[in-house]
N, CA and C atoms as an extended XYZ file, in Angstrom:
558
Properties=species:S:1:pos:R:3:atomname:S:1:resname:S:1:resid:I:1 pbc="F F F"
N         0.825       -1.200        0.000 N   UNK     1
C         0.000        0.000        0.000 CA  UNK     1
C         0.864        1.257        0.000 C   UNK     1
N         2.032        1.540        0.892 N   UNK     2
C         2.730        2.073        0.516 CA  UNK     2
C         3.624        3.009       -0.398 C   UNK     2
N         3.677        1.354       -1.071 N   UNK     3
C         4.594        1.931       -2.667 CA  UNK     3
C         3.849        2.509       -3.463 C   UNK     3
N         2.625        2.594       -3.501 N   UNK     4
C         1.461        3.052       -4.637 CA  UNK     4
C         1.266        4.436       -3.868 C   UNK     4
N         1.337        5.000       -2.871 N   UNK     5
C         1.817        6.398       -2.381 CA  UNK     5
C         3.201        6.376       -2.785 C   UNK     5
N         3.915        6.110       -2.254 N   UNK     6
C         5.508        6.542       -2.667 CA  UNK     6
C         5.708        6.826       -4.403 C   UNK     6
N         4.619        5.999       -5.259 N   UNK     7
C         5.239        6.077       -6.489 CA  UNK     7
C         4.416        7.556       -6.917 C   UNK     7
N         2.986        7.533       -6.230 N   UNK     8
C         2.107        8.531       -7.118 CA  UNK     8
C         2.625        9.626       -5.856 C   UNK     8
N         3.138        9.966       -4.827 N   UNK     9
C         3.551       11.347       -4.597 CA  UNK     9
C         4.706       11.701       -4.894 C   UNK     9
N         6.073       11.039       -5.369 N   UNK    10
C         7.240       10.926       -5.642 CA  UNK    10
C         7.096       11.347       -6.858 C   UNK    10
N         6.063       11.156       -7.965 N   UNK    11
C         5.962       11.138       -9.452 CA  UNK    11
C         5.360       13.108       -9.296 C   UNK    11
N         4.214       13.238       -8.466 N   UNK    12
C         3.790       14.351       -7.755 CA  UNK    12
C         4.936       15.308       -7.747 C   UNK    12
N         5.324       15.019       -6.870 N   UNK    13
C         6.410       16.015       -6.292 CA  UNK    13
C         7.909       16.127       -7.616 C   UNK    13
N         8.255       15.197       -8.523 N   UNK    14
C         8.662       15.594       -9.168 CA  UNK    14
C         8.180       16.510      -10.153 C   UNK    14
N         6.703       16.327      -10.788 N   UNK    15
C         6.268       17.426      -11.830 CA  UNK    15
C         6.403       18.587      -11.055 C   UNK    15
N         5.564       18.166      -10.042 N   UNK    16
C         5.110       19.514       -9.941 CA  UNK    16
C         6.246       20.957       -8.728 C   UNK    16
N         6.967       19.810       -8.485 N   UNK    17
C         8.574       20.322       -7.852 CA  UNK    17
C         9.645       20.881       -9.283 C   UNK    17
N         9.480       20.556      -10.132 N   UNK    18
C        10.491       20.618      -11.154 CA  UNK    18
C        10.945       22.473      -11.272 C   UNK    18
N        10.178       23.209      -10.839 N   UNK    19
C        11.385       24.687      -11.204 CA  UNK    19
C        12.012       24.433       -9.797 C   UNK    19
N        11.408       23.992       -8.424 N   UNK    20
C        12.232       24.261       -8.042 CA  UNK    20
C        13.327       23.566       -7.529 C   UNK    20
N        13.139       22.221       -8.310 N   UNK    21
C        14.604       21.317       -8.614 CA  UNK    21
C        15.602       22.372       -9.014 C   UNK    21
N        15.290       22.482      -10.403 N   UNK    22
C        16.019       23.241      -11.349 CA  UNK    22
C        16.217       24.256      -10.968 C   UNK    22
N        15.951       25.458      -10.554 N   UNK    23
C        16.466       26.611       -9.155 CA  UNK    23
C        17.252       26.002       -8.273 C   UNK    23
N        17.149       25.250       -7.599 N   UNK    24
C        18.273       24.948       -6.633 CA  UNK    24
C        19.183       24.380       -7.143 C   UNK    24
N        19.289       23.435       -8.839 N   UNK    25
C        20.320       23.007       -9.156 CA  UNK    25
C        21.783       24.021       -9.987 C   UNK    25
N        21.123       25.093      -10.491 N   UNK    26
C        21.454       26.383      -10.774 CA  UNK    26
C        22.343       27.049       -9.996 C   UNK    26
N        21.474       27.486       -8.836 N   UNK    27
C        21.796       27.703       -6.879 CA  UNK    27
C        22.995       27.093       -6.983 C   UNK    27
N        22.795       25.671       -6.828 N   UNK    28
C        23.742       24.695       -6.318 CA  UNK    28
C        25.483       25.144       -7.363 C   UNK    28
N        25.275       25.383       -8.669 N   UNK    29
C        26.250       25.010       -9.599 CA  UNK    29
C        27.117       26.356       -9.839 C   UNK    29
N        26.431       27.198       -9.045 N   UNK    30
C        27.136       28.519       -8.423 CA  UNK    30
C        27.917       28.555       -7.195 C   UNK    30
N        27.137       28.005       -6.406 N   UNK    31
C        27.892       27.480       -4.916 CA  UNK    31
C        28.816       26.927       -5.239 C   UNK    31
N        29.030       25.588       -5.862 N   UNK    32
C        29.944       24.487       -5.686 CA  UNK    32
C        30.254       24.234       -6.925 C   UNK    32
N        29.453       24.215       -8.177 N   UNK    33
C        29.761       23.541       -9.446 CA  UNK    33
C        29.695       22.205       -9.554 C   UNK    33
N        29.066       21.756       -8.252 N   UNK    34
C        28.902       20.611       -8.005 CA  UNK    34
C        27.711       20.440       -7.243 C   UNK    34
N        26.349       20.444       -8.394 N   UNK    35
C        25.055       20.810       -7.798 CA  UNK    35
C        24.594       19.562       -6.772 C   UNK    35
N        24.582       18.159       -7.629 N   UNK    36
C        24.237       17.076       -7.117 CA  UNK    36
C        25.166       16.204       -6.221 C   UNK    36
N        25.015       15.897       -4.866 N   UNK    37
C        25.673       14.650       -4.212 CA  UNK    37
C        25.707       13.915       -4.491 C   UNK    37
N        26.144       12.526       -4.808 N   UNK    38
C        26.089       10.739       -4.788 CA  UNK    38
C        26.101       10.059       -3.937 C   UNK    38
N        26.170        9.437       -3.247 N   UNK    39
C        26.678        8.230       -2.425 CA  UNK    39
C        26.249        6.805       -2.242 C   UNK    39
N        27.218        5.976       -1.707 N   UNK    40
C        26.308        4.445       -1.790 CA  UNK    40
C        26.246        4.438       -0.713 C   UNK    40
N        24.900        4.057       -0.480 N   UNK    41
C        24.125        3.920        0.927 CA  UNK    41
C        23.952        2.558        1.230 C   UNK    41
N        23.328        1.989        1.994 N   UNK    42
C        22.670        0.893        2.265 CA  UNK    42
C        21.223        0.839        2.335 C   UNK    42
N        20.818       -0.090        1.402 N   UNK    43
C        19.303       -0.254        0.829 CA  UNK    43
C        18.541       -1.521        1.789 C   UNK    43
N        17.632       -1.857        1.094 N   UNK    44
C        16.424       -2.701        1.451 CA  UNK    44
C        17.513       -4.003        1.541 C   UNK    44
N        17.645       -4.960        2.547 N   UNK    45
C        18.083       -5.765        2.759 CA  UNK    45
C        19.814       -5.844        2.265 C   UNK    45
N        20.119       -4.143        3.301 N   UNK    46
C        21.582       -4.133        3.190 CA  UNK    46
C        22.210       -4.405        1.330 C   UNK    46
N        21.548       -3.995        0.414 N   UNK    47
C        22.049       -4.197       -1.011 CA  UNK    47
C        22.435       -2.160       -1.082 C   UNK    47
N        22.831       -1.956       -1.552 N   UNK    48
C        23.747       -0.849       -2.033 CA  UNK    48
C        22.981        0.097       -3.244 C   UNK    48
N        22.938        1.518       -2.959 N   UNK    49
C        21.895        2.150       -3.788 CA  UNK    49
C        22.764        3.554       -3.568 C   UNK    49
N        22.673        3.680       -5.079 N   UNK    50
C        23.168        5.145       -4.628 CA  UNK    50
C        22.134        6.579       -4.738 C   UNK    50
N        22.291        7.138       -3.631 N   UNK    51
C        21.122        8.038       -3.021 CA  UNK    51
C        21.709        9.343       -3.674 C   UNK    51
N        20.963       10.327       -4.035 N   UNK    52
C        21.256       11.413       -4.642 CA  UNK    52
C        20.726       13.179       -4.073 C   UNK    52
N        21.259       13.748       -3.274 N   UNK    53
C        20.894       14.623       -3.112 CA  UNK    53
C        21.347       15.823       -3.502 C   UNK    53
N        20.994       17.268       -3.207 N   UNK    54
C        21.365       18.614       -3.490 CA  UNK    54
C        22.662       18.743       -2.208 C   UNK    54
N        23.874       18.876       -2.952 N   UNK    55
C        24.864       18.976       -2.050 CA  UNK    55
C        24.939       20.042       -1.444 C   UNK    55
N        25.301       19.900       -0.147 N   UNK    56
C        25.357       20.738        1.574 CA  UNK    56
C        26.591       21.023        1.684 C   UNK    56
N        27.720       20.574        1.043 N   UNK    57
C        29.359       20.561        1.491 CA  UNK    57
C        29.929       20.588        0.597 C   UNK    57
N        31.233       21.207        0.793 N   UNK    58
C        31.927       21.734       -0.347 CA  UNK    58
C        32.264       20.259       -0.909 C   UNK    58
N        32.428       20.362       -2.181 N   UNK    59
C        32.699       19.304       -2.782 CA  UNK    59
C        34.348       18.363       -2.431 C   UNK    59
N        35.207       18.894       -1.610 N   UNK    60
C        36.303       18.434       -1.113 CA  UNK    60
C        36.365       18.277        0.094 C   UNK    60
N        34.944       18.013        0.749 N   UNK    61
C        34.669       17.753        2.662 CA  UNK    61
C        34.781       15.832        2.387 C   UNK    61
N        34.914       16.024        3.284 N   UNK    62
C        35.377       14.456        3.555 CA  UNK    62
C        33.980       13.327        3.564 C   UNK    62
N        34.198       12.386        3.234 N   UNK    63
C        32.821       11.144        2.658 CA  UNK    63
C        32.480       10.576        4.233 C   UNK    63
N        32.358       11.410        5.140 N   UNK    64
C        31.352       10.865        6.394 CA  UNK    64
C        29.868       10.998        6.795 C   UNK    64
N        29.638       10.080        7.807 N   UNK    65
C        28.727       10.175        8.417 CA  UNK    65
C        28.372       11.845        8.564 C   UNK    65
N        27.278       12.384        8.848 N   UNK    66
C        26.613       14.055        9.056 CA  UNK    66
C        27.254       14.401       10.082 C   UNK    66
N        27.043       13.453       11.610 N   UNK    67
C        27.585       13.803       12.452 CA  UNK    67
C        29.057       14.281       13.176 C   UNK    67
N        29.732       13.372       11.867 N   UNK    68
C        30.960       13.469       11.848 CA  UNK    68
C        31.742       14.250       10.753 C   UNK    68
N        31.124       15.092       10.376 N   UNK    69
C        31.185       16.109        9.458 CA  UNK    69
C        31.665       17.683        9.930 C   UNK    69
N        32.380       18.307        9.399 N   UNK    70
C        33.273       19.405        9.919 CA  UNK    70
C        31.969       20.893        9.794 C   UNK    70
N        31.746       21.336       10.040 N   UNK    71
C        30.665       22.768       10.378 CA  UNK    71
C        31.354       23.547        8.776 C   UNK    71
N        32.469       24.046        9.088 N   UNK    72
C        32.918       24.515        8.178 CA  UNK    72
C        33.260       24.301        6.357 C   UNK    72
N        33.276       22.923        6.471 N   UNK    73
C        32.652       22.149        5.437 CA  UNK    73
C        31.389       22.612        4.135 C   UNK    73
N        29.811       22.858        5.376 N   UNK    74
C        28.474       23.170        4.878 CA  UNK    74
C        28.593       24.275        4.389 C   UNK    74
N        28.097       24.446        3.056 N   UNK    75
C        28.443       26.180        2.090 CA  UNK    75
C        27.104       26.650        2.887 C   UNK    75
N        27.629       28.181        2.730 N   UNK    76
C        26.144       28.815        2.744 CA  UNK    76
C        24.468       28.613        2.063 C   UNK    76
N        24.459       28.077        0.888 N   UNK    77
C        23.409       27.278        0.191 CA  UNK    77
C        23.362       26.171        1.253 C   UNK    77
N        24.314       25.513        1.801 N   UNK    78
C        23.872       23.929        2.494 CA  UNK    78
C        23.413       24.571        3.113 C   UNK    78
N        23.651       25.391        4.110 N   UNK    79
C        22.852       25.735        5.259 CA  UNK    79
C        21.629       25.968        5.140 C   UNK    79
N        21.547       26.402        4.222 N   UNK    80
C        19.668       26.960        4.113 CA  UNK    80
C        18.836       25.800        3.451 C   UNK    80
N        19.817       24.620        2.519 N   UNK    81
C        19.363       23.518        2.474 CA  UNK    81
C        19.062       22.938        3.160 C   UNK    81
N        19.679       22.438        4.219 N   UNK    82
C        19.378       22.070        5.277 CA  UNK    82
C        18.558       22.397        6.075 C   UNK    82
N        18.493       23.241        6.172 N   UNK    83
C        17.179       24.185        7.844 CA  UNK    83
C        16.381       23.792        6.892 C   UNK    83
N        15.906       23.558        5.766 N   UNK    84
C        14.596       23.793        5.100 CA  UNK    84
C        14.381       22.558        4.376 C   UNK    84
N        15.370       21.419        4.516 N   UNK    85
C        15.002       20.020        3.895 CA  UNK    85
C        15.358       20.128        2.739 C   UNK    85
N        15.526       21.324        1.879 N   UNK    86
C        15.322       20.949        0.201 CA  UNK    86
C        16.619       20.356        0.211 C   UNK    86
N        16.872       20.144        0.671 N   UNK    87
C        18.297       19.015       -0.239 CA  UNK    87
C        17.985       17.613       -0.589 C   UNK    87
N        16.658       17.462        0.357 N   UNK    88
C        16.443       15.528       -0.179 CA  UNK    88
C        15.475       15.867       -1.151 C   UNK    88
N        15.158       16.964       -1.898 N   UNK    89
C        14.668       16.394       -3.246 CA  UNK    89
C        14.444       15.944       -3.845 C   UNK    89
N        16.085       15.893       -4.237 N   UNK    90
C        16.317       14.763       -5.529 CA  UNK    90
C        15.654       13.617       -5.288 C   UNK    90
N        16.011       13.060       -3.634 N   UNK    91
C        15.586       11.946       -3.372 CA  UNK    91
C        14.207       11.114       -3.774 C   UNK    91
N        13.633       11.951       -4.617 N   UNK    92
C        12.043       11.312       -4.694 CA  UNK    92
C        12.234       10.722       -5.842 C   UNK    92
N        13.561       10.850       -6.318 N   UNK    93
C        14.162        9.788       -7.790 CA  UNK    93
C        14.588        8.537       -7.544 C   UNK    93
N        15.022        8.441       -6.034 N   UNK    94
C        15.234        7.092       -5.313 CA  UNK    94
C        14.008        6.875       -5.051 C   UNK    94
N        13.057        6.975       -4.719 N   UNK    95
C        11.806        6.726       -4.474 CA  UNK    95
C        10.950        6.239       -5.585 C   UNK    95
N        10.811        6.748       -7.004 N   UNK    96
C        10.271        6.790       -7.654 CA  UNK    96
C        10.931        5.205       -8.023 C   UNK    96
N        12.150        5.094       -8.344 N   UNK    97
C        13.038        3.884       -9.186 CA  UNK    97
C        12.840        2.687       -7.934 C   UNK    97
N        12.102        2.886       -6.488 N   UNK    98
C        11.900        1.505       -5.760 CA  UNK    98
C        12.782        1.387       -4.656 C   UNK    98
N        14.252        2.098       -4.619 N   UNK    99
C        15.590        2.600       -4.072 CA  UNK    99
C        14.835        2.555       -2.745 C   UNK    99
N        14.021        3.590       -2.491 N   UNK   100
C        13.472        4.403       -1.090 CA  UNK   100
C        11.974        4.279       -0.826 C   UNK   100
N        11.622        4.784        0.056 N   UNK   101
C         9.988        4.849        0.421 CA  UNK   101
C        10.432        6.651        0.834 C   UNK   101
N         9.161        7.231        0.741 N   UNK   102
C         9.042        8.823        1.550 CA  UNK   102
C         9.368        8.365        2.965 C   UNK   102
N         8.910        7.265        3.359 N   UNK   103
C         8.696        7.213        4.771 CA  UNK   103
C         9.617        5.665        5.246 C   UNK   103
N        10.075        5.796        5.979 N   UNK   104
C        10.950        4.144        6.529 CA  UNK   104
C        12.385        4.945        6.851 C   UNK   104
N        13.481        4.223        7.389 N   UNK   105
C        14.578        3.926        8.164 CA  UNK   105
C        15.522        5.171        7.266 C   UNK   105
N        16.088        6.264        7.595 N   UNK   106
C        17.036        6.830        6.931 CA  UNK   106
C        18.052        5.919        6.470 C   UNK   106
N        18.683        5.967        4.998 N   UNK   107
C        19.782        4.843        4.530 CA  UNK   107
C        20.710        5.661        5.252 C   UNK   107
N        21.954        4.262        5.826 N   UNK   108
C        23.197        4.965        6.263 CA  UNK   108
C        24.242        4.802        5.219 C   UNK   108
N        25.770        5.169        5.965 N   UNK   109
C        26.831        4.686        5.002 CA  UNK   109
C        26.814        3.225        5.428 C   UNK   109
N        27.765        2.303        4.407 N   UNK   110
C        28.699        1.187        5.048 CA  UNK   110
C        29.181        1.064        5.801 C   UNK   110
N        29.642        2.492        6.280 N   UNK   111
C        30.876        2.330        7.173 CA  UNK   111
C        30.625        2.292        8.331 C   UNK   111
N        29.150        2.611        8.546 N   UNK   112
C        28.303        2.607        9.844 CA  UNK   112
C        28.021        1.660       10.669 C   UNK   112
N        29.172        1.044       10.744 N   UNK   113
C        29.221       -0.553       11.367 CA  UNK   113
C        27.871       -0.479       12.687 C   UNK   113
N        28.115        0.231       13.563 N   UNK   114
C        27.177        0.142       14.710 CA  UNK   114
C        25.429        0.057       14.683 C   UNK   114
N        25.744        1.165       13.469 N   UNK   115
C        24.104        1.761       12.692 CA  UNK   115
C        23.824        0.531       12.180 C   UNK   115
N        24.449       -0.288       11.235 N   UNK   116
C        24.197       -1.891       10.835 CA  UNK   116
C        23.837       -2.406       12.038 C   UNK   116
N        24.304       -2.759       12.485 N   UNK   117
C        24.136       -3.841       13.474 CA  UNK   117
C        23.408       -3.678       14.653 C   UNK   117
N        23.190       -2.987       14.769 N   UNK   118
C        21.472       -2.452       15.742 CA  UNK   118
C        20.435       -2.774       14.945 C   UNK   118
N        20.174       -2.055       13.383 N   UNK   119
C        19.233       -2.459       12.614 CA  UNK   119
C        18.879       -3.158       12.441 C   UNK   119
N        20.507       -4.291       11.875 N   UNK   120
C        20.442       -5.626       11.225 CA  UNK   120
C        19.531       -6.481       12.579 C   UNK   120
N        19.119       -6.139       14.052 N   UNK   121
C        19.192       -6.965       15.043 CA  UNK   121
C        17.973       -6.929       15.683 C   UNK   121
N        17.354       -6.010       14.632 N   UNK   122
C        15.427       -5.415       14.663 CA  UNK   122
C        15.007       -5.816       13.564 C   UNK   122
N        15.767       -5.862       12.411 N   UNK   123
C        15.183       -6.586       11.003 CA  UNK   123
C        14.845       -5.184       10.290 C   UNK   123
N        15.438       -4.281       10.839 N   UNK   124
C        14.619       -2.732       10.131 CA  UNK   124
C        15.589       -2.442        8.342 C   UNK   124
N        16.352       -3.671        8.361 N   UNK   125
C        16.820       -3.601        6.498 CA  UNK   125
C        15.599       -4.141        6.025 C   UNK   125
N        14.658       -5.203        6.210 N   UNK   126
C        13.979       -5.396        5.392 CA  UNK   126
C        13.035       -4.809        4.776 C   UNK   126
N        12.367       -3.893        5.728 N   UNK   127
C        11.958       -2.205        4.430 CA  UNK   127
C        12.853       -1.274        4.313 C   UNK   127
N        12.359       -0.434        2.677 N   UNK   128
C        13.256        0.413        1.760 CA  UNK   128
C        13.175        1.323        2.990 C   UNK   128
N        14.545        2.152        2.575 N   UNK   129
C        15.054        3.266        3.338 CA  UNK   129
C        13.923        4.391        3.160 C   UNK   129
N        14.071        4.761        3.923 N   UNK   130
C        13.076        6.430        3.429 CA  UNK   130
C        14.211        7.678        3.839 C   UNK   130
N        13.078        8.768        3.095 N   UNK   131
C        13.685       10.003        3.371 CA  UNK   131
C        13.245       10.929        4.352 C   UNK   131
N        12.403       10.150        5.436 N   UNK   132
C        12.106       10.842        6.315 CA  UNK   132
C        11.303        9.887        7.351 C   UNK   132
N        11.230       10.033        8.665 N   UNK   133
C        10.753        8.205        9.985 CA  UNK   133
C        10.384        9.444       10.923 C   UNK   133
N         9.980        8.248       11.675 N   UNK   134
C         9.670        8.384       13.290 CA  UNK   134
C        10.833        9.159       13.754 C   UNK   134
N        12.541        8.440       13.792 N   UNK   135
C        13.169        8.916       14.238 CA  UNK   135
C        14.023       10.677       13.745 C   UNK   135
N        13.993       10.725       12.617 N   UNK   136
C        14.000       12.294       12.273 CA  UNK   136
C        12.959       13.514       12.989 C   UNK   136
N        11.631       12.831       12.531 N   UNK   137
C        10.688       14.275       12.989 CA  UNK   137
C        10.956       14.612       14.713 C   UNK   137
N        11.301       13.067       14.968 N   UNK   138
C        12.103       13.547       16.713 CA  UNK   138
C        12.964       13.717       17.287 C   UNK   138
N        14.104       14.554       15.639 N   UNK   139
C        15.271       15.025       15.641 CA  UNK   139
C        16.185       13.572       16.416 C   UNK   139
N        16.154       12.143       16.079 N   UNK   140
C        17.374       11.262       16.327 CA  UNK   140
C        17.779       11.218       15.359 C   UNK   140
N        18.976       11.241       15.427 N   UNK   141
C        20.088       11.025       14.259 CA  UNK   141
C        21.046        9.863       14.281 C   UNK   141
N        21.895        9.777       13.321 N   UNK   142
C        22.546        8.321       13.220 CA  UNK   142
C        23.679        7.743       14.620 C   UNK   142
N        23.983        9.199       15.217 N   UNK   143
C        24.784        9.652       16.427 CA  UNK   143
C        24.606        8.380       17.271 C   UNK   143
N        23.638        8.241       17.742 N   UNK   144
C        22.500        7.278       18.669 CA  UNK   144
C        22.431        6.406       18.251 C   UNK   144
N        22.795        5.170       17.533 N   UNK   145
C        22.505        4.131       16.551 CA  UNK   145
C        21.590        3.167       17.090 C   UNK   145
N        21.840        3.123       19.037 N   UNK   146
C        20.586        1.935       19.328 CA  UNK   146
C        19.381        2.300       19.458 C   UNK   146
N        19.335        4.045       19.958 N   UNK   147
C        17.688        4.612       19.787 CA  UNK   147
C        17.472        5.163       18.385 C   UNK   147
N        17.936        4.985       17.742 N   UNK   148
C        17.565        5.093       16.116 CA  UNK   148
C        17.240        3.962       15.896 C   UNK   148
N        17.993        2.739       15.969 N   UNK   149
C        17.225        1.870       15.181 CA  UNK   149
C        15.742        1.064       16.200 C   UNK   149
N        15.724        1.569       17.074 N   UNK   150
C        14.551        1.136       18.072 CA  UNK   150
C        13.607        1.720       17.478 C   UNK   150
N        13.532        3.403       17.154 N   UNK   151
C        12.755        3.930       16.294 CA  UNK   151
C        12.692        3.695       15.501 C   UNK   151
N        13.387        3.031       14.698 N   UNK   152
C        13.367        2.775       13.089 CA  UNK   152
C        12.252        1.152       13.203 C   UNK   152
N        12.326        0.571       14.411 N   UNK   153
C        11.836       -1.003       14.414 CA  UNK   153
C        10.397       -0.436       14.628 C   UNK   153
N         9.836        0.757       15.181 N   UNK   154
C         8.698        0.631       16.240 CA  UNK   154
C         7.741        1.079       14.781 C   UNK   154
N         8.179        2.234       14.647 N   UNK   155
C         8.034        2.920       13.041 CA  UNK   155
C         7.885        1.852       12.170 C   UNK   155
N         8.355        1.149       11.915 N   UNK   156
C         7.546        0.021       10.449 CA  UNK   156
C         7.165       -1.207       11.480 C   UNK   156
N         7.180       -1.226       12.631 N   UNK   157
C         5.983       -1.887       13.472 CA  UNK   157
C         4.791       -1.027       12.814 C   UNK   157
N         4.378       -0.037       13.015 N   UNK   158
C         3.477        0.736       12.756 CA  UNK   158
C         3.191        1.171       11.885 C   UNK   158
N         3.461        0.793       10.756 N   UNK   159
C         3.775        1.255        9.451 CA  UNK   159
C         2.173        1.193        8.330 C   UNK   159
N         1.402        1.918        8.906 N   UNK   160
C         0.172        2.203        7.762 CA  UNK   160
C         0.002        3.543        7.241 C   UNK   160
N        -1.000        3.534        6.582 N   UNK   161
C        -1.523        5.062        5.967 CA  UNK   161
C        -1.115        5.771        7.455 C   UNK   161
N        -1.869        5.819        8.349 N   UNK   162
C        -1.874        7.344        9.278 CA  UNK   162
C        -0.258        7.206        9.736 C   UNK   162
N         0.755        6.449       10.030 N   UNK   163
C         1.819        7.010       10.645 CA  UNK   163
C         2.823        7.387        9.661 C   UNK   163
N         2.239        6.952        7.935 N   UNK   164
C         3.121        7.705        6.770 CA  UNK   164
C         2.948        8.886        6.708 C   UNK   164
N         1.902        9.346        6.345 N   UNK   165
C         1.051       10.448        6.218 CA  UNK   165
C         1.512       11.516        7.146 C   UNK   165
N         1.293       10.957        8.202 N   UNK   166
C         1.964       12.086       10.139 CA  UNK   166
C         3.150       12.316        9.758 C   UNK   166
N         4.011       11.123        9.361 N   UNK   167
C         5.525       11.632        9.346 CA  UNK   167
C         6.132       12.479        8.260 C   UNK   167
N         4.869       12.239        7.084 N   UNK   168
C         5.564       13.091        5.737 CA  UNK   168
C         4.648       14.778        6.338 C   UNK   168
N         3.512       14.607        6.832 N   UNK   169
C         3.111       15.912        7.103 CA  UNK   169
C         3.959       16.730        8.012 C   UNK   169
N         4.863       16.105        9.503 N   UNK   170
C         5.671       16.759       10.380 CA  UNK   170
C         6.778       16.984        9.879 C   UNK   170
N         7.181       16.810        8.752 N   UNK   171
C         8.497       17.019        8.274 CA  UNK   171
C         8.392       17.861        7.398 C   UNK   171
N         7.071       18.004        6.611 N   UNK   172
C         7.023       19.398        5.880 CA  UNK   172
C         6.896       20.541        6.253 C   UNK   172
N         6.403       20.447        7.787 N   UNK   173
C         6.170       21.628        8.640 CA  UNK   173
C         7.248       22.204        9.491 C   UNK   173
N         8.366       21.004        9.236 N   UNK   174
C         9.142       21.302        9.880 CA  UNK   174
C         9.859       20.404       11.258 C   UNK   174
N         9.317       19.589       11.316 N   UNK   175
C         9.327       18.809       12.840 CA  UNK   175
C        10.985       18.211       12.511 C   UNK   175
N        11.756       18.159       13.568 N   UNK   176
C        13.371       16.989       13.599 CA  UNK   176
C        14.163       18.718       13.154 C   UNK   176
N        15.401       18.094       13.158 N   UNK   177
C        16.308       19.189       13.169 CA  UNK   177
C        17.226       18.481       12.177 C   UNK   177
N        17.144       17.275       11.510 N   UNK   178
C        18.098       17.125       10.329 CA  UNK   178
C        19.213       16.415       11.304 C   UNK   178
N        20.534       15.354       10.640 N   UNK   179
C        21.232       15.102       11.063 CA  UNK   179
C        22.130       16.735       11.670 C   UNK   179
N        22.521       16.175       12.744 N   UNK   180
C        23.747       16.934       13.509 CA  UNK   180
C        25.144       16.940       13.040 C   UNK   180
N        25.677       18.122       12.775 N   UNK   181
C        27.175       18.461       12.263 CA  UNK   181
C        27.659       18.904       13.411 C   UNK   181
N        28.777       18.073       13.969 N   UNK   182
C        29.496       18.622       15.140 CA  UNK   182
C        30.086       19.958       15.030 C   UNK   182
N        30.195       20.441       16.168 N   UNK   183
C        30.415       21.974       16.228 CA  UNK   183
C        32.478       21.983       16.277 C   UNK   183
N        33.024       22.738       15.449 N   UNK   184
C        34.207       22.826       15.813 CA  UNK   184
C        34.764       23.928       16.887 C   UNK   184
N        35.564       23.857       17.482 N   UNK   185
C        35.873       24.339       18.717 CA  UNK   185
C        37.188       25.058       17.777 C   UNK   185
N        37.082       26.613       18.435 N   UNK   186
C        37.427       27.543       17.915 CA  UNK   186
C        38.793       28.042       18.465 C   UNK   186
């Protein structure tokens, strides 16, 4: 039931999102020249997907985790990407191709040994990643890996129309604070 939302609001949100894809990719290719992010994430039963967003960091910041990410790093465009979500955009192209759900487990890196293995130990790989859960709108981040993936288990415990719907509506309004970029000490 799900995927038949994920495909017809993902398909949604691309038409009818498209200037302001294309505005922020513009945005973006002024900032950095390097509008779009890549990365290989970890997908639906731990298989490998590469997730695509509006890049937040200069294109020569280092391939980590958010949390472990330098402040100084995030361009001025990331920043306002960020406070305001538009950077997972793109993401509704992972969504659309089967990659993601709007709603389920944020994908991590590989390298996230801990983030694996909490998940792997709730079963929360066996639904697609989403771009937005339980544990975001209540600002947890990957930081926390055993109360993330507790949230991530309880969340597709619960997983119908009303707790998709709640979580894609609190996140458009604003609810979670986005992964955490450690603060550098000055």
């Amino acid at each position: 039931m799900t995927r038949i939302f994920d495909v017809l609001l993902s398909l949604a949100g691309l038409v009818i999102g498209a200037p302001i894809l294309a505005l922020l990719w513009v945005l973006g290719w002024f900032d950095s020249r390097l509008p779009l992010f890549r990365q290989e994430r970890v997908g639906r039963n731990q298989e490998p997907f590469t997730l695509v967003k509006f890049r937040t960091m200069r294109p020569d910041a280092a391939s980590v985790a958010t949390h472990l990410a330098r402040a100084s790093d995030v361009t001025k465009l990331g920043h306002f990407l960020r406070r305001t979500k538009l950077d997972e955009l793109p993401q509704l192209w992972n969504v659309l191709k089967g990659e993601m759900s709007l709603v389920g487990p944020r994908p991590c890196l590989f390298s996230q040994h801990e983030v694996i293995a909490e998940r792997q130990s709730r079963g929360v790989f066996l639904a697609r990643p989403g771009i937005t859960g339980l544990a975001q709108i209540n600002g947890v981040d990957m930081s926390t890996p055993k109360l993330l993936a507790e949230l991530d288990a309880r969340m597709l415990q619960d997983l119908g129309a009303r707790t998709y719907f709640s979580c894609i509506f609190k996140t458009v309004t604003g609810a979670g604070r986005g992964d955490r970029i450690r603060q550098e000490l000055r």
